[in-house]
NURODO-148591 format. One record per atom (N, C-alpha, C, O): residue number from 1; x, y, z. Coordinates in pm, whole numbers. Atoms other than C-alpha are relative to their C-alpha. Layout:
# residues N
PT|NUM|X|Y|Z
...
This chain:
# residues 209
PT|1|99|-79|-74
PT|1|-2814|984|-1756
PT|1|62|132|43
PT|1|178|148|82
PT|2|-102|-109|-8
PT|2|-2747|1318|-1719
PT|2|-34|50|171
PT|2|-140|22|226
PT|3|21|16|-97
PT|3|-2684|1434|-1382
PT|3|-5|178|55
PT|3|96|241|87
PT|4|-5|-107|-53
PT|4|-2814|1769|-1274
PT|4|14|72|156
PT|4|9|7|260
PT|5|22|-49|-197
PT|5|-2808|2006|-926
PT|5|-129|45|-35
PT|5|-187|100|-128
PT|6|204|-65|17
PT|6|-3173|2043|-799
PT|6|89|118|22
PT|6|112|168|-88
PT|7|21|-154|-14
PT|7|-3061|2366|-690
PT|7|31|108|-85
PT|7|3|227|-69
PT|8|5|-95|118
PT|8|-2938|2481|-1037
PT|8|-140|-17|-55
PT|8|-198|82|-100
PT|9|131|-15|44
PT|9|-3283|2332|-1138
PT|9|-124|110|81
PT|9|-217|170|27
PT|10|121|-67|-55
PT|10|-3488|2508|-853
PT|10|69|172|-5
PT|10|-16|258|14
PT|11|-67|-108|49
PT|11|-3259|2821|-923
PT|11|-58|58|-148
PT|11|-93|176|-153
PT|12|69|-85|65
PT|12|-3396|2880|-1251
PT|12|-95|-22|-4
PT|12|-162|73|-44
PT|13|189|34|54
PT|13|-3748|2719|-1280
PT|13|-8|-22|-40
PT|13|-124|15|-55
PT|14|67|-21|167
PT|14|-3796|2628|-1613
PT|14|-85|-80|2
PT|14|-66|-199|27
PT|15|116|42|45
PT|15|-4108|2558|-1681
PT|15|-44|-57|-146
PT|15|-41|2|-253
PT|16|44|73|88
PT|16|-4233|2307|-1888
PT|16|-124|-88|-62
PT|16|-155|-198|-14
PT|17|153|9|38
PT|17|-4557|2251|-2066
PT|17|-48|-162|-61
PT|17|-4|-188|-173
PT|18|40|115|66
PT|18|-4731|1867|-2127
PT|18|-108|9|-24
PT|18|-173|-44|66
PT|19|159|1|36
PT|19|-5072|1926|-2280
PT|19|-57|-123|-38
PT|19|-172|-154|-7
PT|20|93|116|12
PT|20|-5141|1611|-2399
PT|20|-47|-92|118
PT|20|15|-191|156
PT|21|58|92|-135
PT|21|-5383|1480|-2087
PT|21|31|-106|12
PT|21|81|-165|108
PT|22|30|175|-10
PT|22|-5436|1139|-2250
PT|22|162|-61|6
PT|22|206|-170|-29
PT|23|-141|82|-47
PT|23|-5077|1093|-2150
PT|23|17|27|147
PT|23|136|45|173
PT|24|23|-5|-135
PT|24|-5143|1133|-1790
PT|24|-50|-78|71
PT|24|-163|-127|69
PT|25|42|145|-59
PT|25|-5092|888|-1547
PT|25|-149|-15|125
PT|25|-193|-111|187
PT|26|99|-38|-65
PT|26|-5371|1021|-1362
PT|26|-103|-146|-76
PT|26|-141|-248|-18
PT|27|77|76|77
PT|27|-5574|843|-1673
PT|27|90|-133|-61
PT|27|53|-198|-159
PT|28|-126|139|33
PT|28|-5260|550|-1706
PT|28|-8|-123|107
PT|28|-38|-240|80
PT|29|-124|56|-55
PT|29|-5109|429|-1408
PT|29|-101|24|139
PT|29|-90|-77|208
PT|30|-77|-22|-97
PT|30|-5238|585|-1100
PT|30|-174|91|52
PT|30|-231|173|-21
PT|31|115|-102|6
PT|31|-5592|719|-874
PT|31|55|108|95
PT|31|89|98|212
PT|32|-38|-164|-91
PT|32|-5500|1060|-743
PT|32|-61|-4|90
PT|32|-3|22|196
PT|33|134|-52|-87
PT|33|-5820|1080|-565
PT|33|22|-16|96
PT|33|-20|77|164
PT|34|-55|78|-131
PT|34|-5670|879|-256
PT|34|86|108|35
PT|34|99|116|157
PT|35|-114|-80|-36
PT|35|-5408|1150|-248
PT|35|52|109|46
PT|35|138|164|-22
PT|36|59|-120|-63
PT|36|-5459|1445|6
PT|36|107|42|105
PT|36|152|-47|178
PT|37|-120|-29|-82
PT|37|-5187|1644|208
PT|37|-43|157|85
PT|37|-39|262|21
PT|38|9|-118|-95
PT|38|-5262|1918|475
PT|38|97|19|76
PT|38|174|-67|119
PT|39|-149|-30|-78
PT|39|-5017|2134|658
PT|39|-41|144|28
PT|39|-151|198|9
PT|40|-5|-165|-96
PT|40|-4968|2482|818
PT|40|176|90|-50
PT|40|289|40|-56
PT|41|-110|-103|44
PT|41|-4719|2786|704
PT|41|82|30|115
PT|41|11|83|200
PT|42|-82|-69|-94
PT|42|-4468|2878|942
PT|42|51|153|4
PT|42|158|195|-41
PT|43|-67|-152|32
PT|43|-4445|3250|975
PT|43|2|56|158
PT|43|-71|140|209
PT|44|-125|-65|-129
PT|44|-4212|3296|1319
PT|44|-22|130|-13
PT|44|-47|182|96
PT|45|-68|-140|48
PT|45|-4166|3650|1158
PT|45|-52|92|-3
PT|45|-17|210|1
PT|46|149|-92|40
PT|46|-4517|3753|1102
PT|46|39|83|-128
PT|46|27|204|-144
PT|47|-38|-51|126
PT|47|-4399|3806|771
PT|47|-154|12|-115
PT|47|-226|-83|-148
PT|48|124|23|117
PT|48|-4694|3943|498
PT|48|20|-74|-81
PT|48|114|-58|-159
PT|49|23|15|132
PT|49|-4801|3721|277
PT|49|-118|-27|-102
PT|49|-219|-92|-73
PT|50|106|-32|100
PT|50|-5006|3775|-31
PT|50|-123|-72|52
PT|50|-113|-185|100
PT|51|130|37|24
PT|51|-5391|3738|-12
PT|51|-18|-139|-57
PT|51|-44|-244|2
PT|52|10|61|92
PT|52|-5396|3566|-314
PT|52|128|-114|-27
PT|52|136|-172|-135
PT|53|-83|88|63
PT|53|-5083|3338|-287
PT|53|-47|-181|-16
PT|53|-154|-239|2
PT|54|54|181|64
PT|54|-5113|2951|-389
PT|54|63|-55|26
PT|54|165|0|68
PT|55|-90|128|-17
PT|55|-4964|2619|-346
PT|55|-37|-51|-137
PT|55|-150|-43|-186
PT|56|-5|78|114
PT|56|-4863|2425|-671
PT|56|142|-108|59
PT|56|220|-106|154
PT|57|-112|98|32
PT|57|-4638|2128|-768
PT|57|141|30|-98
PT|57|140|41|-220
PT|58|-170|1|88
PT|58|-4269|2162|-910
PT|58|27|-139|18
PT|58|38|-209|119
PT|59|-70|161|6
PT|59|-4162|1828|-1064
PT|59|136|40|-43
PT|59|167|154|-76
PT|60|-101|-21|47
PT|60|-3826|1759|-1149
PT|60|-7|-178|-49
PT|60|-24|-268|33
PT|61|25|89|47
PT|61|-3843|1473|-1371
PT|61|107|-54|-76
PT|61|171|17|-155
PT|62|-71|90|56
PT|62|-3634|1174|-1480
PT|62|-46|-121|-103
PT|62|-106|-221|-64
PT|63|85|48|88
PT|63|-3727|1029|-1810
PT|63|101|-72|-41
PT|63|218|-32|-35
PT|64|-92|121|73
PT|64|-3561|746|-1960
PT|64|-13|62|-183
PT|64|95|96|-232
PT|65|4|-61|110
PT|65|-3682|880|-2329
PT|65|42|138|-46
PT|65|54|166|-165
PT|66|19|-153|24
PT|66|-3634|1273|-2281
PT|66|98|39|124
PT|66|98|160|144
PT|67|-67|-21|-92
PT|67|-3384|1257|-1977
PT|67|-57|74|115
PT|67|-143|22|185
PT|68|47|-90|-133
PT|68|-3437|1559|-1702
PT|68|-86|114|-70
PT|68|-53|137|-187
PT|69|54|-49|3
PT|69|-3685|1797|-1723
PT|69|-135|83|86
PT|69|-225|4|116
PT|70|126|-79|-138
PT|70|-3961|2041|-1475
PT|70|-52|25|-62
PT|70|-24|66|-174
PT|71|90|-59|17
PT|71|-4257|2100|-1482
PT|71|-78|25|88
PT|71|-66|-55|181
PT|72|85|-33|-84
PT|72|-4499|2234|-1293
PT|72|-168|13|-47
PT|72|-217|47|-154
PT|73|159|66|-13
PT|73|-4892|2136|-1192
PT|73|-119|-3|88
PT|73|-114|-78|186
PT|74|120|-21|-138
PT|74|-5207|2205|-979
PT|74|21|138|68
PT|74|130|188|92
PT|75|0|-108|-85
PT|75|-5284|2493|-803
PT|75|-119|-21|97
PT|75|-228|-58|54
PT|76|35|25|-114
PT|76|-5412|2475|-445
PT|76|-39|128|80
PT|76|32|229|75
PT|77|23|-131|-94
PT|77|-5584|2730|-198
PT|77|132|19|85
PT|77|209|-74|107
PT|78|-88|-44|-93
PT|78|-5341|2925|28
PT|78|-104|44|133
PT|78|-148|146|80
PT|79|126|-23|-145
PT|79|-5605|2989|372
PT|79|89|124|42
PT|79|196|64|50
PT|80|-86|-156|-43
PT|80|-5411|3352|477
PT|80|-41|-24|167
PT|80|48|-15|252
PT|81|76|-60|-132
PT|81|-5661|3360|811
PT|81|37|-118|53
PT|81|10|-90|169
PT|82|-56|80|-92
PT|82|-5521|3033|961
PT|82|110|-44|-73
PT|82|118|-165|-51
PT|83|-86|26|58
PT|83|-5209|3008|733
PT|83|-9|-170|10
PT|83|53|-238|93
PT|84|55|119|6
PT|84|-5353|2673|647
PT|84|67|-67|-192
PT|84|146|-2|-259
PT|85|42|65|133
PT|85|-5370|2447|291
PT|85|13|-153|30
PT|85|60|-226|117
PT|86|36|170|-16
PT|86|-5475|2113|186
PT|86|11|1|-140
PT|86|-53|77|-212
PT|87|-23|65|134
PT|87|-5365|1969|-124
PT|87|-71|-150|-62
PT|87|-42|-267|-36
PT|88|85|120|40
PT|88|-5611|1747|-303
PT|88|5|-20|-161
PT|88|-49|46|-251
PT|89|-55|41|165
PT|89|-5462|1567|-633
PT|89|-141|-23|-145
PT|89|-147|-19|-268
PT|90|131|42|100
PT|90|-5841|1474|-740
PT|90|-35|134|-57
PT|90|-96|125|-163
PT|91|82|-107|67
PT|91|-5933|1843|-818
PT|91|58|51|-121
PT|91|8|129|-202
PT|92|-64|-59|141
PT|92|-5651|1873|-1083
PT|92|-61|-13|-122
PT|92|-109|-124|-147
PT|93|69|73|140
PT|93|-5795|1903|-1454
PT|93|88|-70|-49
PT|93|203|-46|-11
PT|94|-113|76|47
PT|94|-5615|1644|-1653
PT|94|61|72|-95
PT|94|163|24|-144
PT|95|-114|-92|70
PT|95|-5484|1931|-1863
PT|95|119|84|105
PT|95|224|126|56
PT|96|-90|-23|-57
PT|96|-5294|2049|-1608
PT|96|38|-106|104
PT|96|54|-94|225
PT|97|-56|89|-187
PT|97|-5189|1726|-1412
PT|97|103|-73|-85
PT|97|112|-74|-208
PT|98|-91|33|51
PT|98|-4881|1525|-1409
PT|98|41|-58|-105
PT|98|16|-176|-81
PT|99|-16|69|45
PT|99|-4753|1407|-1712
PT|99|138|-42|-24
PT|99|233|33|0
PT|100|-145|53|59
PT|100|-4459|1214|-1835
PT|100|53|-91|-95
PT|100|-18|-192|-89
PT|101|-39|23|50
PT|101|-4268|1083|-2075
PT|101|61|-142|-49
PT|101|178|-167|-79
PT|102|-72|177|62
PT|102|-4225|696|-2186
PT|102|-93|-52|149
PT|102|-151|40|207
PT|103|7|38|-58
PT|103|-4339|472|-1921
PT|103|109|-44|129
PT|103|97|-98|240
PT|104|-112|32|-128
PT|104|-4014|449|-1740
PT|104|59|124|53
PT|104|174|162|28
PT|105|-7|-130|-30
PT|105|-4027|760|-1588
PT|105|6|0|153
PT|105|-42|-98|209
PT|106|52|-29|-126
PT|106|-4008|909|-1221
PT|106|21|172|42
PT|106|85|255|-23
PT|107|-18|-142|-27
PT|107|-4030|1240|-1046
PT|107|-40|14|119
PT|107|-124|-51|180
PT|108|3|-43|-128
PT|108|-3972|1441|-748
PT|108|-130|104|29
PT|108|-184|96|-81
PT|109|110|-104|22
PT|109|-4282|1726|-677
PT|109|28|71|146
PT|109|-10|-1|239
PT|110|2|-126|-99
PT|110|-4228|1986|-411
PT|110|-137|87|-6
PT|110|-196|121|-108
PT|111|80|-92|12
PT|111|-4481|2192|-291
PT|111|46|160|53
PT|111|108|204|149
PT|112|-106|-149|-21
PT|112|-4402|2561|-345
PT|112|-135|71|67
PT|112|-245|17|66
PT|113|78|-87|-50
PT|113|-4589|2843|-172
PT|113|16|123|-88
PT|113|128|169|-66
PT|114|-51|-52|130
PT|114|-4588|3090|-481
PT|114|-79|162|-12
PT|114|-176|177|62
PT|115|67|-91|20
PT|115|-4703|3436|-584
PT|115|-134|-15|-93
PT|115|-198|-115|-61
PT|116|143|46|-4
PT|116|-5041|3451|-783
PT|116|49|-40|-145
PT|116|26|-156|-177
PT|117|-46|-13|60
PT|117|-4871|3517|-1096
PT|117|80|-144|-72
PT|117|43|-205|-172
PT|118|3|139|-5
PT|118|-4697|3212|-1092
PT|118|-85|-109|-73
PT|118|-184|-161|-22
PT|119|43|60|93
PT|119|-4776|3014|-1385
PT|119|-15|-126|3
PT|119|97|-171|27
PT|120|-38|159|-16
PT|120|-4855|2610|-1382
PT|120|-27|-37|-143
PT|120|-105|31|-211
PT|121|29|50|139
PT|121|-4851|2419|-1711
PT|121|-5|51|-147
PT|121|-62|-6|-240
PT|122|-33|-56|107
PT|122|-4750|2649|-1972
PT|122|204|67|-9
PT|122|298|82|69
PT|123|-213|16|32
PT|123|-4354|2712|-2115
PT|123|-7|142|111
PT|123|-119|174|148
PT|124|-88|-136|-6
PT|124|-4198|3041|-1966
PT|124|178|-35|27
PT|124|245|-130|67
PT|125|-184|-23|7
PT|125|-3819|3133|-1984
PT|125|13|-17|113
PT|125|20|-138|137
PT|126|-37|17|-119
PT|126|-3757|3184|-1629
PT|126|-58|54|74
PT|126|-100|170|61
PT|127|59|-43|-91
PT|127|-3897|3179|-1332
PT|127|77|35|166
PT|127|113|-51|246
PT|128|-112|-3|-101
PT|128|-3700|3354|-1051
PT|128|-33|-71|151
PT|128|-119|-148|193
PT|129|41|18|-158
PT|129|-3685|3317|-698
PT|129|-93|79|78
PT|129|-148|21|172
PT|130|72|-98|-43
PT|130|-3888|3657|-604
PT|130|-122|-64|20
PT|130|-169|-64|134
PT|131|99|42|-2
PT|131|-4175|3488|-685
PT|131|-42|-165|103
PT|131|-160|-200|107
PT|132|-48|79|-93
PT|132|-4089|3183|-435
PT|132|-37|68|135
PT|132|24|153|200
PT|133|-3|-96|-149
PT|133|-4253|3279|-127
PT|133|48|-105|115
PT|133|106|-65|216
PT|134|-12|87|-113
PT|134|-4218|2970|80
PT|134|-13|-176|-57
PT|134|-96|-201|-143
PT|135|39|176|85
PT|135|-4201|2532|-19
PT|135|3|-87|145
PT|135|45|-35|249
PT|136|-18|82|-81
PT|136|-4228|2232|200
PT|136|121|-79|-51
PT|136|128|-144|-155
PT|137|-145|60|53
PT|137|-3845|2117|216
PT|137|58|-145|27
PT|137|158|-207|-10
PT|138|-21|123|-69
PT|138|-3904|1817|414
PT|138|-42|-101|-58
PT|138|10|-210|-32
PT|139|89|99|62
PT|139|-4131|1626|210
PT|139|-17|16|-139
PT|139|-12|129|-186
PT|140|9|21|139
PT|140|-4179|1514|-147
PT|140|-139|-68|-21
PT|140|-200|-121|72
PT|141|149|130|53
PT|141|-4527|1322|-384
PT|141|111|-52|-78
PT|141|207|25|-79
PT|142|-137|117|62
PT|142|-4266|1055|-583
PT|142|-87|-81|-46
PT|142|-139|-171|20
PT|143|60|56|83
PT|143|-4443|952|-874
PT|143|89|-88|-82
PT|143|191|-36|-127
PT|144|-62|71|89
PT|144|-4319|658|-1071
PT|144|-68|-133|-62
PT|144|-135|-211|5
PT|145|79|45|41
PT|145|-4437|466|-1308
PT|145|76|-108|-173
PT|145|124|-55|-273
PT|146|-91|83|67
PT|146|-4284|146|-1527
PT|146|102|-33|66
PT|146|96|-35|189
PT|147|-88|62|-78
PT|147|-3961|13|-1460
PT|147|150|81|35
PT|147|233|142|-34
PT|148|-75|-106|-111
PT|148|-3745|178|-1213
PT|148|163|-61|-56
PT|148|226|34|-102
PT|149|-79|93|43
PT|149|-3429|-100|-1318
PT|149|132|116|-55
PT|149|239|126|4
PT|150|-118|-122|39
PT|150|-3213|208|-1521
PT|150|27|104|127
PT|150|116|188|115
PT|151|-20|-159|-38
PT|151|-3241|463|-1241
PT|151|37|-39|145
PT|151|107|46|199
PT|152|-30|34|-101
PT|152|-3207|271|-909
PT|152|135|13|36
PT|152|167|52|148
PT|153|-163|-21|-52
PT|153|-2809|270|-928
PT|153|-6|105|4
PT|153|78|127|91
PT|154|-70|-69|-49
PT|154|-2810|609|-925
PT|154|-67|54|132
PT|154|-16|135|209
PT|155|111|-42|-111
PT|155|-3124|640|-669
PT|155|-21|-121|26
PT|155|-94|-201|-32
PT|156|97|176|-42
PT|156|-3173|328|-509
PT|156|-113|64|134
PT|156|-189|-6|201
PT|157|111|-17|-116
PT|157|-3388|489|-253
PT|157|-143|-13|-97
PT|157|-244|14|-32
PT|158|75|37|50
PT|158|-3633|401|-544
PT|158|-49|-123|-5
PT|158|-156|-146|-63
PT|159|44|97|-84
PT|159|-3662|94|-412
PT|159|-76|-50|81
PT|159|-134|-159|79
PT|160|129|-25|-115
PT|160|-3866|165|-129
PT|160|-127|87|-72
PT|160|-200|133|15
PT|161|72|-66|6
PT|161|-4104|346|-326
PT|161|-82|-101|-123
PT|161|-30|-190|-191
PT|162|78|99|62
PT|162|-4409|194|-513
PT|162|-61|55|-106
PT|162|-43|177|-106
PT|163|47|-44|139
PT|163|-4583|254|-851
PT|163|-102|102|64
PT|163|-179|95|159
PT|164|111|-112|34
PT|164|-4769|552|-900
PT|164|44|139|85
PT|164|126|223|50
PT|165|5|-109|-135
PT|165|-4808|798|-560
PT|165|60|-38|76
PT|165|49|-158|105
PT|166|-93|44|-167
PT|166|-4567|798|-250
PT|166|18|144|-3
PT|166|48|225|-91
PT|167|-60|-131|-141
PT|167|-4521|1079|27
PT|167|119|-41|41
PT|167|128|-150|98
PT|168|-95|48|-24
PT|168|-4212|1058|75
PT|168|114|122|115
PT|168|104|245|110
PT|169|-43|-92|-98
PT|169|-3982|1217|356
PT|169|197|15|1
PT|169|276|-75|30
PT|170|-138|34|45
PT|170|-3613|1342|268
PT|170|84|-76|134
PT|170|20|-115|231
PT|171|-44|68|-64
PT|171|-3331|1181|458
PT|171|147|109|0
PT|171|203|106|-109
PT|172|-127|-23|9
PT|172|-3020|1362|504
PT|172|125|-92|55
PT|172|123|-150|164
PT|173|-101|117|-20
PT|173|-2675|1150|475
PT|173|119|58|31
PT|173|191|-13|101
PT|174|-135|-58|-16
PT|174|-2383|1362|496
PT|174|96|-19|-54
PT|174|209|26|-31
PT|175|-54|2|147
PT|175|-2296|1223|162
PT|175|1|60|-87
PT|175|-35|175|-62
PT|176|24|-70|137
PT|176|-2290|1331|-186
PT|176|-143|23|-47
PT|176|-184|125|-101
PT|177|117|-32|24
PT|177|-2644|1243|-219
PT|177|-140|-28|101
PT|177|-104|-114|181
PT|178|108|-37|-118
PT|178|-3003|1282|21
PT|178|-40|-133|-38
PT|178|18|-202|-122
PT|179|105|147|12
PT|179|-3240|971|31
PT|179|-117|46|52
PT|179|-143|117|150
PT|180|177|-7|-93
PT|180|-3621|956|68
PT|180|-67|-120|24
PT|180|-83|-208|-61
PT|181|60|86|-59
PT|181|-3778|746|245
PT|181|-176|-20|3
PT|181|-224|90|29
PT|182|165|-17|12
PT|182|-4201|662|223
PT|182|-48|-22|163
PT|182|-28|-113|244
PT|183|59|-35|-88
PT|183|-4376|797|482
PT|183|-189|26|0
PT|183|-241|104|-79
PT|184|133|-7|-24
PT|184|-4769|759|598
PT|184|-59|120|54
PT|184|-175|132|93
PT|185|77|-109|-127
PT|185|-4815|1071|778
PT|185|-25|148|-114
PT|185|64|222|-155
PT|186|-1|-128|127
PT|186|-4988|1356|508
PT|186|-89|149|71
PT|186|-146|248|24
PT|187|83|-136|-27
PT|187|-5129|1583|749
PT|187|129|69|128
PT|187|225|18|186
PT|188|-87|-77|-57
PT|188|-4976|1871|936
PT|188|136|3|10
PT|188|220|-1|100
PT|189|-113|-31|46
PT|189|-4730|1917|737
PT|189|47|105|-40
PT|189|-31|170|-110
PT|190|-28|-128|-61
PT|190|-4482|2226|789
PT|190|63|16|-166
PT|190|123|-54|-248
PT|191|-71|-77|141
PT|191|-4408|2473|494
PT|191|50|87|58
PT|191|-5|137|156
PT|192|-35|-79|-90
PT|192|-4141|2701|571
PT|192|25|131|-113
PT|192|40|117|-235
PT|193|-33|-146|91
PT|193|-4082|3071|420
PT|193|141|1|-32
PT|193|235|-72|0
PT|194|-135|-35|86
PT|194|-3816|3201|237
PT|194|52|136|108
PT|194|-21|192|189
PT|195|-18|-101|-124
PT|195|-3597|3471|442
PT|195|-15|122|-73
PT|195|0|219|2
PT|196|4|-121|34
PT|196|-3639|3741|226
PT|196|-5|-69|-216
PT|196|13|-167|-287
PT|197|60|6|191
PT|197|-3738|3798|-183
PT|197|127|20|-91
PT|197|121|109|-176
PT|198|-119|-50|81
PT|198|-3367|3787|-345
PT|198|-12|-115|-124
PT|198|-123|-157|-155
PT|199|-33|67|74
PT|199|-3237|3562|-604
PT|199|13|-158|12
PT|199|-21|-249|-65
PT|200|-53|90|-73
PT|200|-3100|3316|-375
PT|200|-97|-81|60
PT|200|-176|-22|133
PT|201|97|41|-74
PT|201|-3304|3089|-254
PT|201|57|-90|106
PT|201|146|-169|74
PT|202|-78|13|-123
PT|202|-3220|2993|115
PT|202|-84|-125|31
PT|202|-10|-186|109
PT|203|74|119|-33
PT|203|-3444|2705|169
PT|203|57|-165|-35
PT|203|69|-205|-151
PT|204|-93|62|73
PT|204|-3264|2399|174
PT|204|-116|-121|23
PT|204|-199|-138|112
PT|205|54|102|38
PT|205|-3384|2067|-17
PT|205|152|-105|-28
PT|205|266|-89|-71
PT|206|-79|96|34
PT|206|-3261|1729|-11
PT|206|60|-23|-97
PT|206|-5|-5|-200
PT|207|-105|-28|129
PT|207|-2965|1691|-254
PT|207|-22|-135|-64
PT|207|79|-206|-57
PT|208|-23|131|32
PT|208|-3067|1370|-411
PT|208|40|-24|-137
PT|208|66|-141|-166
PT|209|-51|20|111
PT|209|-2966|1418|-752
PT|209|166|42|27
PT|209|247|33|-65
């Protein structure tokens, strides 16, 4: 299993395209519809941001057939006038919703706060950080689906988590690697900004790979 850094993964982006729907566990494994997350932007700073910006999904995905791989999925209102959003999994089309690879698959999904530009479900080379306006760093959706059995030694916090959909809430250890834990609570949940539009992205996420 190969063992990457999220933050070389969320460092470049790479975007990765699954068009075939009827491989979506949406239509497999799993009802989205149940699956709804509201929260509020944190802008301390009164920092502008875009009209038009969005909330989407960044997976970072562990495939038993195809190893590691991101992609990204859904696009979500951004509310500007009460720095608001609500993420609702049922409105995704199944051309752009999660898919993956073999049945013994799992994946992490962040929600980013993104420019408009910001592409979901088609290839591009790289996607920097500029375009990164803000993610929720605290919380994960932790899709998995088949048998978990290969991937638990190196994540056993997959253990606690159940087929299909889980909210899940990181854990910091002060080890080598983060743990998430499943959590019930999907509303007013805090997205925080980025400190400025460089390269770097300052927002820190649980290290669980």
């Amino acid at each position: 299993m190969k063992k990457l850094s999220i933050l070389f993964l969320l460092s470049l982006f790479i975007i990765i395209s699954c068009d075939d729907a009827t491989t979506s566990p949406v239509n497999n494994n799993g009802d989205r519809s149940l699956f709804k997350i509201s929260g509020k932007v944190l802008n301390p700073n009164n920092r502008d941001i875009p009209t038009d910006a969005k909330i989407v999904l960044y997976s970072l995905v562990q495939s038993e057939n195809n190893g590691d791989y991101a992609y990204t999925w859904g696009e979500f209102e951004f509310k500007k006038s009460n720095l608001s959003f609500d993420v609702d999994l049922s409105t995704i089309p199944d051309s752009l919703s999660l898919t993956l690879d073999g049945n013994n698959s799992f994946c992490v999904n962040y929600l980013f706060l993104v420019q408009k530009d910001f592409q979901t479900g088609v290839w591009d080379d790289e996607i920097h950080a500029p375009k990164l306006i803000g993610a929720v760093s605290s919380h994960s959706i932790i899709f998995t689906s088949g048998d978990m059995t290969n991937f638990v030694e190196y994540y056993p916090w997959l253990n606690d988590m159940a087929e299909n959909y889980n909210w899940a809430e990181g854990v910091y250890t002060n080890e080598v690697h983060d743990n998430w834990i499943p959590d019930s609570d999907t509303d007013n949940i805090e997205l925080m900004l980025e400190e400025d539009q460089t390269d770097d992205i300052k927002i820190k996420f649980p290290n669980w790979k």
